[in-house]
N, C-alpha and C positions, 0 to 999 in steps of 0.2 A: 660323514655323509657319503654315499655312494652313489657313484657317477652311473648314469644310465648304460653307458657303454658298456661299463663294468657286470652288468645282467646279461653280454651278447652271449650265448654258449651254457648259461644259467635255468634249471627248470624253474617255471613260477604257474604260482595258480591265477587263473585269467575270468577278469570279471570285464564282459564287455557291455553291461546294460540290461543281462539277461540273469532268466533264473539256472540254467542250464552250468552244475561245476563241472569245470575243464580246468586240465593243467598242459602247460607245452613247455619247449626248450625255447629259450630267444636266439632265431637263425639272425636277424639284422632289425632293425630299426631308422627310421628317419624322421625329417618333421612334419610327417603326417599319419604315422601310427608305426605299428611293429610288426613284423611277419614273426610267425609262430611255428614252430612242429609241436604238432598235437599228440602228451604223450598218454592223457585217460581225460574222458569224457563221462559222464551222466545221461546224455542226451537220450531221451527215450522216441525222439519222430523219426516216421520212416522215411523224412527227406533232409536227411543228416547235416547241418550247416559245418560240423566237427568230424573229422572222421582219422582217430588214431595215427598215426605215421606220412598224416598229410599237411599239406604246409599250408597254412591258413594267416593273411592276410586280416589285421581289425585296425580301424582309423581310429586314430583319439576323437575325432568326431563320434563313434559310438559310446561314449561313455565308458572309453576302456580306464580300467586303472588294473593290477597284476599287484603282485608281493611273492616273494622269494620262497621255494620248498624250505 
């Protein structure tokens, strides 16, 4: 089984509750979600909540769950 920790430094693909596929690197994590670097996005709105080589912040309150590239 693998330790959460074990994903810091890891690309995963990130499901926060949306339709929108992203994937990011794990910068850090706590117990209240995971910060991300965003390393490719889907997202087609012109008010980009993802935006490639930016560090993006999702709460486990959003319905996040992620899995390993």
């Amino acid at each position: 089984m693998v330790k959460m920790e074990d994903l810091i430094g890891k690309e995963v693909y990130i499901f926060p509750g949306d339709t929108n596929k992203k994937k990011g690197i794990i910068v850090d994590m706590n117990a209240n979600g995971v910060l991300f670097k965003i390393t490719s996005t889907e997202e087609q709105s012109t008010f980009k909540t993802y935006e490639v080589g930016k560090l993006c912040f999702i709460a486990y309150s959003a319905k996040l769950s992620f899995r390993e590239v």
